[in-house]
N, CA, C and O atoms as CSV, one atom per row, in Angstrom:
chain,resi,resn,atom,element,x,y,z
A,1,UNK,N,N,-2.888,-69.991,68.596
A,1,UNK,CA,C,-4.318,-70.123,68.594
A,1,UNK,C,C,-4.942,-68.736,68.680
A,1,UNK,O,O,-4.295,-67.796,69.142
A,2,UNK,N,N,-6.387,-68.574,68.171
A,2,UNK,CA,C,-6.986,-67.566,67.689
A,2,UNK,C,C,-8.132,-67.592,68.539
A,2,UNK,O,O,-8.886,-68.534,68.785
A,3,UNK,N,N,-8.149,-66.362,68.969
A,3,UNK,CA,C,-9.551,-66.642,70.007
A,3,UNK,C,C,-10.869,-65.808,69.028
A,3,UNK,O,O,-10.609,-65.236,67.969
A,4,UNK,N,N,-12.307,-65.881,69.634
A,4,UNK,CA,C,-13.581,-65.070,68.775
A,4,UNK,C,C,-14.373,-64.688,69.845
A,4,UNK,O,O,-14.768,-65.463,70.716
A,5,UNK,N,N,-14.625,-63.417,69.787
A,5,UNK,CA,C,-15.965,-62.810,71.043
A,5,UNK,C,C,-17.273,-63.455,70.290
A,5,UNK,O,O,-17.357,-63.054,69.130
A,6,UNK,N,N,-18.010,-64.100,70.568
A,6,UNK,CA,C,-19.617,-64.632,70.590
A,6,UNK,C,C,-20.080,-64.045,71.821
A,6,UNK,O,O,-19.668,-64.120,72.978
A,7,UNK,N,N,-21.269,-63.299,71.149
A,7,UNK,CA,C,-21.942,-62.948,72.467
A,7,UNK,C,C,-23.257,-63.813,72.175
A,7,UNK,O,O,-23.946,-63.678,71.163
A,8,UNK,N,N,-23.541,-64.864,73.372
A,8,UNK,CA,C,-24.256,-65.494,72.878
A,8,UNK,C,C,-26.311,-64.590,72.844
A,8,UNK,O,O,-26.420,-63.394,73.113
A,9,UNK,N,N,-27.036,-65.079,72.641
A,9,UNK,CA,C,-28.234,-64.309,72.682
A,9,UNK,C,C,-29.472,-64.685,72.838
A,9,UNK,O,O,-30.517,-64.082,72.594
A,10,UNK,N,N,-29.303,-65.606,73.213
A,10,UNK,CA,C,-30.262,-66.299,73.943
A,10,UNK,C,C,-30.130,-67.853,75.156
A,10,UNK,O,O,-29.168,-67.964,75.916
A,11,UNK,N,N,-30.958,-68.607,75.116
A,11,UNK,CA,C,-30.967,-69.341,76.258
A,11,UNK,C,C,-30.013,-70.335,75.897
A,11,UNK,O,O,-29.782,-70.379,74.688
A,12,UNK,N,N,-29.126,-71.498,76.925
A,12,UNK,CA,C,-28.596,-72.591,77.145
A,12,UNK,C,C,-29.033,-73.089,76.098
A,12,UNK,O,O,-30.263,-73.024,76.084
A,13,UNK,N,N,-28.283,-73.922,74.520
A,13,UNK,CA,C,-28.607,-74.871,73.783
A,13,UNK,C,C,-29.146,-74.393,72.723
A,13,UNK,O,O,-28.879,-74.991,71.680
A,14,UNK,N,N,-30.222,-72.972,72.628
A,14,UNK,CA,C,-30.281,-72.236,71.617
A,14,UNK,C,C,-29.090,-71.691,70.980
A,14,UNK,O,O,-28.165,-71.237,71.653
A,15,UNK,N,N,-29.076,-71.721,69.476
A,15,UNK,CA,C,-27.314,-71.330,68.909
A,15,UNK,C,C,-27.679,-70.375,68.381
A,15,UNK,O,O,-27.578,-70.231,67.162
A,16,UNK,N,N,-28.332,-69.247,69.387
A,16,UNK,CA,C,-28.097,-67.388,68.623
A,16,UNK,C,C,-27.279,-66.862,69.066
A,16,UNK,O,O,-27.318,-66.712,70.287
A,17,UNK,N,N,-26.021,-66.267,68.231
A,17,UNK,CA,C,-24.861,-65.290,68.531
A,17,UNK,C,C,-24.557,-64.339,67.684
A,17,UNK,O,O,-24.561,-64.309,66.453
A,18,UNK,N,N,-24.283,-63.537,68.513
A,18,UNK,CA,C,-23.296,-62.594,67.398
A,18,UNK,C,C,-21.942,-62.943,67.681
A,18,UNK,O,O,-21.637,-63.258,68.831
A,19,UNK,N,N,-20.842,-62.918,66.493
A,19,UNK,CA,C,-19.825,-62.152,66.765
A,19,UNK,C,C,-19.482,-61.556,66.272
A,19,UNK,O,O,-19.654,-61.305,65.079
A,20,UNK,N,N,-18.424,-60.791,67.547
A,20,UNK,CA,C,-18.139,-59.525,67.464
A,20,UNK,C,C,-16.612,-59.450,66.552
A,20,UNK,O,O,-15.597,-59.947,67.040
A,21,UNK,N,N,-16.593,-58.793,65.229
A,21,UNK,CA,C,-15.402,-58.884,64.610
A,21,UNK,C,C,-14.198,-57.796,64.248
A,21,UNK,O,O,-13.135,-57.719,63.631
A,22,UNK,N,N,-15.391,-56.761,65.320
A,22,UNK,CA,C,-14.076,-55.445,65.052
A,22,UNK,C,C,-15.040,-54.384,66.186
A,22,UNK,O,O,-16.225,-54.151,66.424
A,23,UNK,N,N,-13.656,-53.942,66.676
A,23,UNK,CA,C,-14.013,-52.686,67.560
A,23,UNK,C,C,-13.259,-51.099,66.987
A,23,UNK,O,O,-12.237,-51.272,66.323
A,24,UNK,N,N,-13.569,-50.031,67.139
A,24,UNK,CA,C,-12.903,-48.817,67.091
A,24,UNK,C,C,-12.360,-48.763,68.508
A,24,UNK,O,O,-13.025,-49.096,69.490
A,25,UNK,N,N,-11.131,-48.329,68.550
A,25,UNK,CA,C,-10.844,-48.468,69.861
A,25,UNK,C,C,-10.609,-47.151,70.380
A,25,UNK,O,O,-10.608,-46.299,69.491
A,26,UNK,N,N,-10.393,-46.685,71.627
A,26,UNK,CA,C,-10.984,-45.210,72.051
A,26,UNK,C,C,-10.406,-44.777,73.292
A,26,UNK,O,O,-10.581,-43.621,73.678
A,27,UNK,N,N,-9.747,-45.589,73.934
A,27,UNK,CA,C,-9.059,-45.801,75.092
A,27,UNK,C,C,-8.441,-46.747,75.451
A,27,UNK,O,O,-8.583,-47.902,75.048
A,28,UNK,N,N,-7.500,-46.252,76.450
A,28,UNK,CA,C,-6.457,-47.152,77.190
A,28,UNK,C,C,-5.916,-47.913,75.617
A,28,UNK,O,O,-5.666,-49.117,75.686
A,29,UNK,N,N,-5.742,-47.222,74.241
A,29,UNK,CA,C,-4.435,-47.392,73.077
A,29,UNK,C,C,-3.362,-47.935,73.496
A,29,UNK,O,O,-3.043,-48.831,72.714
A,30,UNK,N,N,-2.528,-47.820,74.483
A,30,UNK,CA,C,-1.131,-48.138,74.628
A,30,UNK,C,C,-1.012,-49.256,75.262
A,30,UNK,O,O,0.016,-49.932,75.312
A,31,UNK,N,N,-2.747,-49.669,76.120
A,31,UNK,CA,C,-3.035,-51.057,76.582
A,31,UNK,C,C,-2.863,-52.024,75.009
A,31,UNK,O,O,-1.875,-52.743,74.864
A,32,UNK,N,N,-3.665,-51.947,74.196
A,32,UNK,CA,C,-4.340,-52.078,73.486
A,32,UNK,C,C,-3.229,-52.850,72.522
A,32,UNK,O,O,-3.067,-54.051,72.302
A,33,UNK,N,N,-2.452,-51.544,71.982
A,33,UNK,CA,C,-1.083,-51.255,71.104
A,33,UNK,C,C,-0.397,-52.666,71.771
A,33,UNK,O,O,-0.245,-53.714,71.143
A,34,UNK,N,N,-0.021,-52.441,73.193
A,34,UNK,CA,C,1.014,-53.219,73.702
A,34,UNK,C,C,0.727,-54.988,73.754
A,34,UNK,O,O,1.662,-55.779,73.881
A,35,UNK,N,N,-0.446,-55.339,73.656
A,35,UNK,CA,C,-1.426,-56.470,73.708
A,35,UNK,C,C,-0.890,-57.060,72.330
A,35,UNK,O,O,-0.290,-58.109,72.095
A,36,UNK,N,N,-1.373,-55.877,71.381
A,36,UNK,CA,C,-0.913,-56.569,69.923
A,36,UNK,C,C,0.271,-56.548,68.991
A,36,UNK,O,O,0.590,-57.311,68.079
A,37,UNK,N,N,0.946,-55.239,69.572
A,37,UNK,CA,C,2.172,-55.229,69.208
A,37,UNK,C,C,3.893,-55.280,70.080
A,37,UNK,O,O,5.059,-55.370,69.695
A,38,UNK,N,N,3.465,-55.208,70.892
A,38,UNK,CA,C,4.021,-55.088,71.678
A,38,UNK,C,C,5.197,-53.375,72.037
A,38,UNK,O,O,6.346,-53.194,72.439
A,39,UNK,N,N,4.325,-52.698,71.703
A,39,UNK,CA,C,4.971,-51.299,71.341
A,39,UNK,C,C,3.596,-50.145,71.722
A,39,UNK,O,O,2.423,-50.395,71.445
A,40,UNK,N,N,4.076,-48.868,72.407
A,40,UNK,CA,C,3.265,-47.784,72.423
A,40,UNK,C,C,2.398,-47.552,71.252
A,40,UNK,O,O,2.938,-47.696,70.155
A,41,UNK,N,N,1.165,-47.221,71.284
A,41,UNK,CA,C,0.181,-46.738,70.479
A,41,UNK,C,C,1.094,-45.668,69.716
A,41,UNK,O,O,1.106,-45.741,68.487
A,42,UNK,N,N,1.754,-44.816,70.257
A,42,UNK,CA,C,2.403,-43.380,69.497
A,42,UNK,C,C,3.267,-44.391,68.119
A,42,UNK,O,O,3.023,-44.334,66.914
A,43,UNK,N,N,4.159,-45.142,68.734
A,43,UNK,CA,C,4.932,-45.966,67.802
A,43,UNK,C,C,4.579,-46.883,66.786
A,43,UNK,O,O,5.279,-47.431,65.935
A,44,UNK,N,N,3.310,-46.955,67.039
A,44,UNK,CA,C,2.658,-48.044,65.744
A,44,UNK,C,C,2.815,-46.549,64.248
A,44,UNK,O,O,2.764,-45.320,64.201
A,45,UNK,N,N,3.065,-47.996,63.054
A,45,UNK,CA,C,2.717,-47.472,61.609
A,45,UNK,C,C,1.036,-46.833,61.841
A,45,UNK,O,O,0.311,-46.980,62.825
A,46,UNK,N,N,0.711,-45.964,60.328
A,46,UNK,CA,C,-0.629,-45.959,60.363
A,46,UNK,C,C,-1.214,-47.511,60.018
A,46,UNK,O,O,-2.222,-48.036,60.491
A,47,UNK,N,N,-0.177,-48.119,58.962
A,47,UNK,CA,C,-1.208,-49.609,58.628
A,47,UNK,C,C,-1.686,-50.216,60.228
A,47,UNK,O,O,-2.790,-50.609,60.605
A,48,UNK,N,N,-0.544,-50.125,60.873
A,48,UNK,CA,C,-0.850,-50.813,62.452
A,48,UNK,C,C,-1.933,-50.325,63.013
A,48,UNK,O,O,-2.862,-51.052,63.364
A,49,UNK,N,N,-1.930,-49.330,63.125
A,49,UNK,CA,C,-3.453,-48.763,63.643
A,49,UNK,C,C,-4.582,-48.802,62.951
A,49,UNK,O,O,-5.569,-48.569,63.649
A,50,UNK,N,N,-4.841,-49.055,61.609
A,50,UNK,CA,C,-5.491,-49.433,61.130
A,50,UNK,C,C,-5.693,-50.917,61.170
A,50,UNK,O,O,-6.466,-51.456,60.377
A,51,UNK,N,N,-5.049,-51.568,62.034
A,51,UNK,CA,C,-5.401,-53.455,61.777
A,51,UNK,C,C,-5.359,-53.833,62.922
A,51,UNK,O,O,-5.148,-55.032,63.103
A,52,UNK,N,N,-5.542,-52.956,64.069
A,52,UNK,CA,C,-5.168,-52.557,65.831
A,52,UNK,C,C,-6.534,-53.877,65.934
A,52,UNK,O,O,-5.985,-54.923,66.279
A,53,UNK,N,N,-7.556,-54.022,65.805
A,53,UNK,CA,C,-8.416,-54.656,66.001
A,53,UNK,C,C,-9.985,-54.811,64.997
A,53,UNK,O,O,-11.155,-55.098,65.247
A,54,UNK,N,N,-9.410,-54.540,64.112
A,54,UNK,CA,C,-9.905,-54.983,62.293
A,54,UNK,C,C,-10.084,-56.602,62.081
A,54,UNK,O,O,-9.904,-57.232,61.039
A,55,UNK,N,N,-10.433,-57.024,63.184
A,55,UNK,CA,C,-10.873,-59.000,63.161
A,55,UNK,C,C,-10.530,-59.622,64.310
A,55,UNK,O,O,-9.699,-59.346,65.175
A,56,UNK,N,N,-11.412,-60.633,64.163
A,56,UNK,CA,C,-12.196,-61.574,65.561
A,56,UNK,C,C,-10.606,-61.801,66.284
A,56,UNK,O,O,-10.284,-61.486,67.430
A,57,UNK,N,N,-9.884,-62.343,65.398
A,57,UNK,CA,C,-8.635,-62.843,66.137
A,57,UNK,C,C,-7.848,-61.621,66.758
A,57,UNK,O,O,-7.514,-61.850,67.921
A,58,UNK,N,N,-7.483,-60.438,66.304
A,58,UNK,CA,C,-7.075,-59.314,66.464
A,58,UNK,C,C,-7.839,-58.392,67.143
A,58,UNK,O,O,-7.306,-57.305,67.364
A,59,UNK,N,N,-8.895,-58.563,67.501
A,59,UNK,CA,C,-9.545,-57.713,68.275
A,59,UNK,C,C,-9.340,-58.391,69.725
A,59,UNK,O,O,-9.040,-57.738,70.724
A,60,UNK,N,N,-9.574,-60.006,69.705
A,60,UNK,CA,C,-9.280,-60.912,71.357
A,60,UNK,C,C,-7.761,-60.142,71.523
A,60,UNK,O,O,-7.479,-59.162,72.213
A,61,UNK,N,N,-7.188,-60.686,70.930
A,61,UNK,CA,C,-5.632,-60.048,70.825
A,61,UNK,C,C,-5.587,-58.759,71.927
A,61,UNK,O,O,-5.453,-58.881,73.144
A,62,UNK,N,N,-5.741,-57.452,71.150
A,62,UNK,CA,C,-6.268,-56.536,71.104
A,62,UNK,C,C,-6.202,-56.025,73.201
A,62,UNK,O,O,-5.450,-55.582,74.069
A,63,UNK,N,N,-7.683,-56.557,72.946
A,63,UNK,CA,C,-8.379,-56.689,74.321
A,63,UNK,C,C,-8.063,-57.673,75.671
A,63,UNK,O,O,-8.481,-57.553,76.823
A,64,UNK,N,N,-7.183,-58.672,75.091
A,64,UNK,CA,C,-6.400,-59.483,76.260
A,64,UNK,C,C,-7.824,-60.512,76.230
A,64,UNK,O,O,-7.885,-61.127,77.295
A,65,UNK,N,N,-8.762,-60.791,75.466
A,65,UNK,CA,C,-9.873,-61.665,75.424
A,65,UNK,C,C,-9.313,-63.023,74.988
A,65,UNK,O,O,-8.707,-63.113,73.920
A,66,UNK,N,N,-9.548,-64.360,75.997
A,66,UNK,CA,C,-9.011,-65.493,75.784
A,66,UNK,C,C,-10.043,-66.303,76.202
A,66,UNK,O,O,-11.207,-65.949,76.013
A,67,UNK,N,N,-9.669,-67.748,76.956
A,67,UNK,CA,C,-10.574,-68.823,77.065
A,67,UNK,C,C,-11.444,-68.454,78.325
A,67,UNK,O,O,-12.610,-68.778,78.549
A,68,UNK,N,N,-10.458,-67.579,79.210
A,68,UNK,CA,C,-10.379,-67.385,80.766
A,68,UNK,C,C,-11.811,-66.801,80.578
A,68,UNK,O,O,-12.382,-67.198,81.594
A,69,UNK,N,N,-13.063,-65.807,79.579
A,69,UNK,CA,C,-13.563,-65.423,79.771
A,69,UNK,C,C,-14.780,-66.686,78.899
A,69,UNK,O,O,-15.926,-66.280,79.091
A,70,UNK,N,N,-14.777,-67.554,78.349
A,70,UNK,CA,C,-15.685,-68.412,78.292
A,70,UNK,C,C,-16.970,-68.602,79.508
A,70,UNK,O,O,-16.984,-69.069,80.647
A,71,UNK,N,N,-17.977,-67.998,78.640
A,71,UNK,CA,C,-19.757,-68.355,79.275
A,71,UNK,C,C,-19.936,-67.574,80.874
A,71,UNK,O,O,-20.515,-67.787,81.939
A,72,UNK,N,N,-18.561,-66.009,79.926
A,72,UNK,CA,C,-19.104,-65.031,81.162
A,72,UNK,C,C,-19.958,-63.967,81.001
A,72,UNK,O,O,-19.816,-63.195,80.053
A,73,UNK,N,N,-20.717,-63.854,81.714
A,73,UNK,CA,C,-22.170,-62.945,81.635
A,73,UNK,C,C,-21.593,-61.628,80.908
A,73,UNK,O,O,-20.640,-61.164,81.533
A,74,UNK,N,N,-21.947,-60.875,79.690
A,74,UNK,CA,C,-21.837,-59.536,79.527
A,74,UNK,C,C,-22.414,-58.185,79.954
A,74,UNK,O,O,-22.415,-57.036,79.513
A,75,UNK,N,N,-23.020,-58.996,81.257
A,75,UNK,CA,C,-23.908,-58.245,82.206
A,75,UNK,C,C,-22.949,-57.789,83.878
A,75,UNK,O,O,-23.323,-57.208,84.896
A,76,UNK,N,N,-21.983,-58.232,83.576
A,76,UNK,CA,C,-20.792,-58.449,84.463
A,76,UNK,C,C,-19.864,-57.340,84.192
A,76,UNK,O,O,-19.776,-56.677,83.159
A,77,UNK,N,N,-18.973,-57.208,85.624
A,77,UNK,CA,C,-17.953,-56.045,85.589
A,77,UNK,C,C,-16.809,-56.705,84.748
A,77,UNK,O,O,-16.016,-56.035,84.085
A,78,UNK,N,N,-16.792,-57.645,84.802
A,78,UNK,CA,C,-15.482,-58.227,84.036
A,78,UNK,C,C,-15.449,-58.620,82.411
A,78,UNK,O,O,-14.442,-58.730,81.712
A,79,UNK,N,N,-16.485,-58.753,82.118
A,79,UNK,CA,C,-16.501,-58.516,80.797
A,79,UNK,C,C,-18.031,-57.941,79.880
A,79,UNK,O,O,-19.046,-58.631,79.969
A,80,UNK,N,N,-18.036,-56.638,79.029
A,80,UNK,CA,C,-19.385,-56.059,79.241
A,80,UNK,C,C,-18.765,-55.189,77.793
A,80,UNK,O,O,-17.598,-54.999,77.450
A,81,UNK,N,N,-20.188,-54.732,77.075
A,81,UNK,CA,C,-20.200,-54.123,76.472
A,81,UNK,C,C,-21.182,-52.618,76.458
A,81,UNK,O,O,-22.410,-52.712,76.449
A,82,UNK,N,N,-20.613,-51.496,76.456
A,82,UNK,CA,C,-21.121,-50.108,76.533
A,82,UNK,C,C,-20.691,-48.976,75.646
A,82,UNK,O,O,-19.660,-48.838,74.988
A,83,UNK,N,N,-21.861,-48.111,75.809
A,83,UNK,CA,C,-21.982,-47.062,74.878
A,83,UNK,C,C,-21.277,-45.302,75.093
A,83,UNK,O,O,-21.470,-44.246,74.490
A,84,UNK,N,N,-20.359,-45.729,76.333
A,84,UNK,CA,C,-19.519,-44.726,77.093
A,84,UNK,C,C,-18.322,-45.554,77.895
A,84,UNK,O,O,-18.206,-46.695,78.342
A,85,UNK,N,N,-17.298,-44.075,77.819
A,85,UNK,CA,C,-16.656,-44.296,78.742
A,85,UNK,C,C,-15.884,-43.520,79.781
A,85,UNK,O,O,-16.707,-42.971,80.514
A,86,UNK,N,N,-14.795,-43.278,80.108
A,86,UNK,CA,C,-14.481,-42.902,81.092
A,86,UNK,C,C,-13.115,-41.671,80.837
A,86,UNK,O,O,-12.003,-42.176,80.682
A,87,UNK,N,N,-13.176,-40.615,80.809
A,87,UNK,CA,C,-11.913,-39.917,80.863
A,87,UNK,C,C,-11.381,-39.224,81.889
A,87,UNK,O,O,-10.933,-38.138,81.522
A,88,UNK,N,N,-11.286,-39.407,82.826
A,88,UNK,CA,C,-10.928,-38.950,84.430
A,88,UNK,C,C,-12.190,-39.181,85.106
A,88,UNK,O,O,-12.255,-40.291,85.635
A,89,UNK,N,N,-13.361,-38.331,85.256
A,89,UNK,CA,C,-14.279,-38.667,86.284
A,89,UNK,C,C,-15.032,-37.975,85.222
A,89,UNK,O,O,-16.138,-37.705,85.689
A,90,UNK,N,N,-14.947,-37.626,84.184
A,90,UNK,CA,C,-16.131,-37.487,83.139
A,90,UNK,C,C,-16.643,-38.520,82.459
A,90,UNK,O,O,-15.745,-39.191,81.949
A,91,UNK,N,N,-17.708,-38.917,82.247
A,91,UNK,CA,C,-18.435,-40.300,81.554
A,91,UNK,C,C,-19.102,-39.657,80.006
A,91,UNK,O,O,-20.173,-39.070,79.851
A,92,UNK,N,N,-18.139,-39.976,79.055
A,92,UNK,CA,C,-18.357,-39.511,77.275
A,92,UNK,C,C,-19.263,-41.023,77.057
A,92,UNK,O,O,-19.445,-42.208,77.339
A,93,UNK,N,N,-19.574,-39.974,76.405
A,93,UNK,CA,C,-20.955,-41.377,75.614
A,93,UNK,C,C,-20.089,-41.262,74.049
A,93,UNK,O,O,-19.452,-40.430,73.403
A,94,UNK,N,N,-20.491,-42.522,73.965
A,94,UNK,CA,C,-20.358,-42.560,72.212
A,94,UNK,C,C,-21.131,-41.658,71.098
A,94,UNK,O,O,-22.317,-41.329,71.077
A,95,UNK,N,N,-20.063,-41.357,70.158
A,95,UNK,CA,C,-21.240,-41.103,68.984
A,95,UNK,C,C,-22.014,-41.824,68.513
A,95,UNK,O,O,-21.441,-42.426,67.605
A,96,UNK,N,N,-23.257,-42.201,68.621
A,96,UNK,CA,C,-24.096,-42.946,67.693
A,96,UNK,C,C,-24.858,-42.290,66.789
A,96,UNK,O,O,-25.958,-42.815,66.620
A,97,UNK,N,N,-24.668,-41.427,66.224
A,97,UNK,CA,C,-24.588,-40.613,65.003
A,97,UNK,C,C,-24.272,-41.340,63.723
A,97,UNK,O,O,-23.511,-40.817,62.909
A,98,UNK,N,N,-24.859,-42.614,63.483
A,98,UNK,CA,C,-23.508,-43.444,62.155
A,98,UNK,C,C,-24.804,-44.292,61.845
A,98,UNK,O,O,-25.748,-44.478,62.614
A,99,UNK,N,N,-24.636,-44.820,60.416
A,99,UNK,CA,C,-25.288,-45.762,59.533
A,99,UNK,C,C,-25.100,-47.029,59.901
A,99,UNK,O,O,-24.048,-47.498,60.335
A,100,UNK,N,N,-25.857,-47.448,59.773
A,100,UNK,CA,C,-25.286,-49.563,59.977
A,100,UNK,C,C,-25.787,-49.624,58.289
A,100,UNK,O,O,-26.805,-49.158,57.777
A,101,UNK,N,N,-24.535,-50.462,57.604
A,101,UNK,CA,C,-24.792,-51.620,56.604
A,101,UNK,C,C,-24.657,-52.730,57.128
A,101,UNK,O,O,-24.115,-53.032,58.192
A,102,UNK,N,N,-25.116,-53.298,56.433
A,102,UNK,CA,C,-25.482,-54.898,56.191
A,102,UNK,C,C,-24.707,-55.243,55.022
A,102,UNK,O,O,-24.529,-54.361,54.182
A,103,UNK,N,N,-24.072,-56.739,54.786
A,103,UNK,CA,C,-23.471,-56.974,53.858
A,103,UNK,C,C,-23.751,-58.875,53.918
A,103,UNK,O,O,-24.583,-59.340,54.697
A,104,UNK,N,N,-22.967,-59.724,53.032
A,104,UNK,CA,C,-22.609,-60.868,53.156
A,104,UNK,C,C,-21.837,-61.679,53.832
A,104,UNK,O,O,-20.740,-61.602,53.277
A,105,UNK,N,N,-21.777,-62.326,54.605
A,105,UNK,CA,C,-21.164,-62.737,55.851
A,105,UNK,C,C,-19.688,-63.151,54.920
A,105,UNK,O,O,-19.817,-63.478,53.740
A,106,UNK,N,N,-18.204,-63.098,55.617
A,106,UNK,CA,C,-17.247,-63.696,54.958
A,106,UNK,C,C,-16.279,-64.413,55.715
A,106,UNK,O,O,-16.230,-64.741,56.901
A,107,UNK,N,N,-15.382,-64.606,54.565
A,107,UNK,CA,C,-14.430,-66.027,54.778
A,107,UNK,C,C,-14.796,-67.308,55.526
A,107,UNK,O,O,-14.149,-67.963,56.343
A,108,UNK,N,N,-16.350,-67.525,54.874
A,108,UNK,CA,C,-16.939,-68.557,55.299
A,108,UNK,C,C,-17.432,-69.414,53.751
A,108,UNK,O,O,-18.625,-69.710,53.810
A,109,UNK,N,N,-17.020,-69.682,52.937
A,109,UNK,CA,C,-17.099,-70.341,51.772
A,109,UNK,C,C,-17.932,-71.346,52.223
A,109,UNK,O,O,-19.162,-71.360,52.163
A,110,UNK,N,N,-16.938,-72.476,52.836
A,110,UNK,CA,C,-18.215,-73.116,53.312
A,110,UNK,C,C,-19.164,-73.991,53.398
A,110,UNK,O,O,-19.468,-75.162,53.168
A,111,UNK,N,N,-19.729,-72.437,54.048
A,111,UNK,CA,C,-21.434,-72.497,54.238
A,111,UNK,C,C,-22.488,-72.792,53.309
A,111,UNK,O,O,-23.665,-73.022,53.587
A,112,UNK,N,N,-21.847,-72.757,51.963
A,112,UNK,CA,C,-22.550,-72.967,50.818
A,112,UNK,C,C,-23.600,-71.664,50.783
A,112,UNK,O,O,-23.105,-70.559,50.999
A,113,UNK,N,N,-25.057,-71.760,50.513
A,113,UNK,CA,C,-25.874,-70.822,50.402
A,113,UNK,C,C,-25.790,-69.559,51.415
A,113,UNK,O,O,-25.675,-68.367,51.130
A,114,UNK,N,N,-25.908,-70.344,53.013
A,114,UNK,CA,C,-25.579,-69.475,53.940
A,114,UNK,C,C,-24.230,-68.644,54.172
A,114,UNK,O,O,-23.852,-68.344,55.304
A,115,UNK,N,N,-23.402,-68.229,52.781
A,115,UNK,CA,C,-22.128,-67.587,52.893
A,115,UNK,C,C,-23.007,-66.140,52.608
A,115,UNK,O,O,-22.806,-65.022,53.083
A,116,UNK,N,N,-23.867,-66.516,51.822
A,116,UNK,CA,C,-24.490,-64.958,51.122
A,116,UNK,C,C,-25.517,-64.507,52.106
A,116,UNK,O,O,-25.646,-63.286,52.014
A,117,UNK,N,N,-26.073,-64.877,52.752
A,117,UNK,CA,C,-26.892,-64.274,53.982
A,117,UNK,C,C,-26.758,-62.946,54.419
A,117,UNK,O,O,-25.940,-63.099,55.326
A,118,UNK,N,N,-27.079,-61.421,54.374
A,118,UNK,CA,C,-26.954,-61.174,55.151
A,118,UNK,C,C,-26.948,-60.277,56.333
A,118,UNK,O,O,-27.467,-59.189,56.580
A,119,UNK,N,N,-26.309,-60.969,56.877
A,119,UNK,CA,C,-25.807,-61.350,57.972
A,119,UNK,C,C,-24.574,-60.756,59.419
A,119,UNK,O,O,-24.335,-60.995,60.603
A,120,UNK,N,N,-23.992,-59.648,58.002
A,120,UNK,CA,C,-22.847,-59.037,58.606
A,120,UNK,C,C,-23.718,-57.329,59.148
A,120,UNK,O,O,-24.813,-56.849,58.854
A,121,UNK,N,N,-23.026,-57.031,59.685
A,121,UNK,CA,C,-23.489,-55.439,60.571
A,121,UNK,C,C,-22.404,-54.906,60.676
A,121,UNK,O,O,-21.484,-55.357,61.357
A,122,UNK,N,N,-22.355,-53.458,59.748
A,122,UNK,CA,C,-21.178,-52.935,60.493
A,122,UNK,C,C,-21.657,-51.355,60.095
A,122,UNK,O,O,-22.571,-50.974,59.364
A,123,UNK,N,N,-20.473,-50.457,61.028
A,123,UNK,CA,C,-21.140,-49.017,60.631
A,123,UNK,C,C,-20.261,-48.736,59.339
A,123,UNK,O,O,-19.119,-49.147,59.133
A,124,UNK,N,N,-21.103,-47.887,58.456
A,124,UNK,CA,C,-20.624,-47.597,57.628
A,124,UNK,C,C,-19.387,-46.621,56.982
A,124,UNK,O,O,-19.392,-45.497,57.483
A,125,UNK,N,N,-18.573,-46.793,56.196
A,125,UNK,CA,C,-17.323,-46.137,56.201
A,125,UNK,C,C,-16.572,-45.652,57.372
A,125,UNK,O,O,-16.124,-44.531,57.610
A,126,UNK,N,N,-16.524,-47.011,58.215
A,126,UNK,CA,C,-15.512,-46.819,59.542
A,126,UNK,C,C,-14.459,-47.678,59.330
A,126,UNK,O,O,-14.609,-48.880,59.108
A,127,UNK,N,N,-13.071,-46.936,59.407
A,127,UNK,CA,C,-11.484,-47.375,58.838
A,127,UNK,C,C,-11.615,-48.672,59.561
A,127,UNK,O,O,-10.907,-49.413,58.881
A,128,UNK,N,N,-12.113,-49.403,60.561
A,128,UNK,CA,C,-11.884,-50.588,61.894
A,128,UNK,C,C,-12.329,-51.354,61.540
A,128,UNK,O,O,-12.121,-52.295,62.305
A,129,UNK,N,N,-13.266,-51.802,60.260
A,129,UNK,CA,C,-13.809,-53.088,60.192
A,129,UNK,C,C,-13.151,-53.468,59.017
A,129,UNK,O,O,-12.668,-52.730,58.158
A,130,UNK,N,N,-13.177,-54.603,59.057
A,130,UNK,CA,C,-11.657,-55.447,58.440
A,130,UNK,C,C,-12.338,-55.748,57.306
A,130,UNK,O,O,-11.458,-55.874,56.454
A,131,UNK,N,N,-13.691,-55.990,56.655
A,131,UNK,CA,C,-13.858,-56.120,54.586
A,131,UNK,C,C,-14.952,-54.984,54.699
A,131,UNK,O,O,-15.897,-55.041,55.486
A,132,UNK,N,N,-14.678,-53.793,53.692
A,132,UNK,CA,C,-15.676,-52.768,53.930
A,132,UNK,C,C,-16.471,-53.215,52.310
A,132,UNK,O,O,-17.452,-52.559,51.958
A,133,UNK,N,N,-16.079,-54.065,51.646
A,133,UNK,CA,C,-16.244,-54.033,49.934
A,133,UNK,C,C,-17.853,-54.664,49.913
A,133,UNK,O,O,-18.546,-54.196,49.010
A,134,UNK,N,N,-18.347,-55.415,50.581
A,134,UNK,CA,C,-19.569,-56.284,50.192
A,134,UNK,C,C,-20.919,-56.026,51.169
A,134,UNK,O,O,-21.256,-56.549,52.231
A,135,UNK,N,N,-21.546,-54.973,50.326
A,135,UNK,CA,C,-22.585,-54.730,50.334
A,135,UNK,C,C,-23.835,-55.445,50.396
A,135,UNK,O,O,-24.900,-54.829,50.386
């Protein structure tokens, strides 16, 4: 079984979400590596590191993200999303220096009309997101 990060985005019963279908990953690699491959970050192929967390299923993978974290606050120490992190007692911020495209939502056939929506967000020409082709 395949797990998916939804972050949901609004109230109880309203159905606004994102999900989340790919991360660049930036730390704690050998966590990461070992989650999905079961092998050191140093020892992965380049394809491996390139598919380290390149989709919804592979990114839960990835991150050790399963059921256990179902309808937990992302406002929480235990599961959260941020724009820094941590390298000994120095706090690096991210580059946000980068483009967002927009594209057509996929491998949702489907949806019929709502396949072409879109819908998708990702930064642009970054190796981590798993269909870079549809604009």
């Amino acid at each position: 079984m395949y797990y998916c990060l939804n972050v949901s985005a609004n109230n109880e019963g309203i159905p606004e979400c994102v999900l989340i279908r790919a991360v660049e990953p930036i730390t704690n690699l050998d966590d990461i590596a070992f989650n999905r491959f079961k092998k050191e970050y140093a020892q992965l192929t380049n394809y491996q590191k390139k598919n380290i967390t390149n989709g919804p299923g592979k990114l839960c993978m990835a991150l050790n993200i399963n059921k256990t974290l179902n309808s937990k606050s992302i406002l929480g120490d235990e599961l959260y999303i941020s724009d820094f992190y941590y390298e000994g007692d120095n706090k690096i911020y991210s580059d946000s220096n980068f483009e967002i495209e927009k594209g057509k939502r996929i491998n949702i056939d489907y949806a019929e009309e709502a396949k072409d929506y879109l819908w998708r967000f990702f930064i642009k020409n970054n190796k981590h997101v798993s269909v870079n082709k549809n604009k």
